[in-house]
N, C-alpha and C positions, 0 to 999 in steps of 0.2 A: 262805430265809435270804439276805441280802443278804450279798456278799461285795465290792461295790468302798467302794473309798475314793472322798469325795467331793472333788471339786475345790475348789482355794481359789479367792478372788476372784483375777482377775489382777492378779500384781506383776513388778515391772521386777528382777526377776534376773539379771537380764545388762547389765555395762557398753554404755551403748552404742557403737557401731561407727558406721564411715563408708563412703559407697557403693562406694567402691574396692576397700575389704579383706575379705578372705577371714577370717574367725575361727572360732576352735574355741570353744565352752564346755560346760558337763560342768554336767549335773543331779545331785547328789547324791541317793544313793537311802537313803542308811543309818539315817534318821531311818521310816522308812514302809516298806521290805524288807527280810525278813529274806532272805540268800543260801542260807539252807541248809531256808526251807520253801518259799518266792516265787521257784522257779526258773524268770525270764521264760520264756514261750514267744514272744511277739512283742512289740515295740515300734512305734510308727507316731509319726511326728511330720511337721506341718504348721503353715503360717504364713497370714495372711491381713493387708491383701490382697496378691492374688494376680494374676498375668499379667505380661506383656511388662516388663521393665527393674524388678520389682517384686524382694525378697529373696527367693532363692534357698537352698532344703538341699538340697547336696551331698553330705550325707555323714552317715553314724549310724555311730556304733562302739558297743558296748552290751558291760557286764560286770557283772559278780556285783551289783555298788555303783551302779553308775552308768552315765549315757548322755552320750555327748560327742556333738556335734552342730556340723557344719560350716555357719557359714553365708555369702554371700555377696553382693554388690548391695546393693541397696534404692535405694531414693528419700532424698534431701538431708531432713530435719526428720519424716520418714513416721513414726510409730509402729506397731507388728508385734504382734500377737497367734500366738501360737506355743503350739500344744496339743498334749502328747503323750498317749499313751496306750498302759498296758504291761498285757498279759495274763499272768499267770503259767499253768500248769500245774495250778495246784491251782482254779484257775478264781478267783483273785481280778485285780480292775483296779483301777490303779494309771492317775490323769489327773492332769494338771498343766496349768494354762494360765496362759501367763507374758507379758512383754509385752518389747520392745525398743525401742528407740529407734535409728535411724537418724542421726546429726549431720549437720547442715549444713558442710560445707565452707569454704564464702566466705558471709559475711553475706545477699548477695545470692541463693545456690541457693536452686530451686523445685521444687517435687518436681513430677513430672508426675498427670496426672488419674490415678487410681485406675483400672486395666481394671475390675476386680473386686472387690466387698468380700469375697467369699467366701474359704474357704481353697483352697490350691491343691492337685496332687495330694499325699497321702502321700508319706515317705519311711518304706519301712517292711523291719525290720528282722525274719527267722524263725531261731526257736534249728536248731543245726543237727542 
């Protein structure tokens, strides 16, 4: 019996941000989790690409609903691939792969070469 859901194509969910700023945004879970059978057990979320001066998650906060995610950096015009993925308790998985954009600043920024296409480590989130 297959218990995950399958991932959608990736979509740009997220306004994009600029290399400066620190931002919050928040996955809605309400549409795909029920809270009172899909009691997360982990969440993990990752961006690619990955390495030195590249976007940075700082931060997961995870509730009944939803996962807010901190993120931070990037390169000037880069676009992000950011995948999460939530295990509930009752053994179903829950993925999502979304995409970001990074803005250019000044007409002229150039984003730096790519360290890595890969994604980088998890940030990952265990119920307590």
């Amino acid at each position: 019996m297959d218990y995950g859901v399958a991932a959608h194509a990736p979509v740009s969910i997220f306004d994009p941000k600029y290399p400066g700023q620190s931002v919050d945004y928040t996955l809605d879970l309400t549409d795909v989790v029920d809270p009172v059978v899909d009691l997360l057990a982990s969440v993990s979320v990752m961006c690619a690409p990955s390495g030195s001066g590249e976007m940075q998650i700082s931060d997961l906060q995870v509730a009944a609903d939803a996962l807010t995610v901190t993120f931070s950096g990037g390169q000037p015009g880069r676009i992000y691939t950011i995948l999460y993925a939530a295990s509930a308790f009752n053994g179903r998985v829950f993925d999502c792969v979304a995409r970001m954009t990074v803005d250019k600043v000044r007409v002229t920024d150039v984003a730096q070469t790519v360290p890595t296409e890969d994604f980088g480590t998890p940030l990952i989130w265990v119920a307590p």
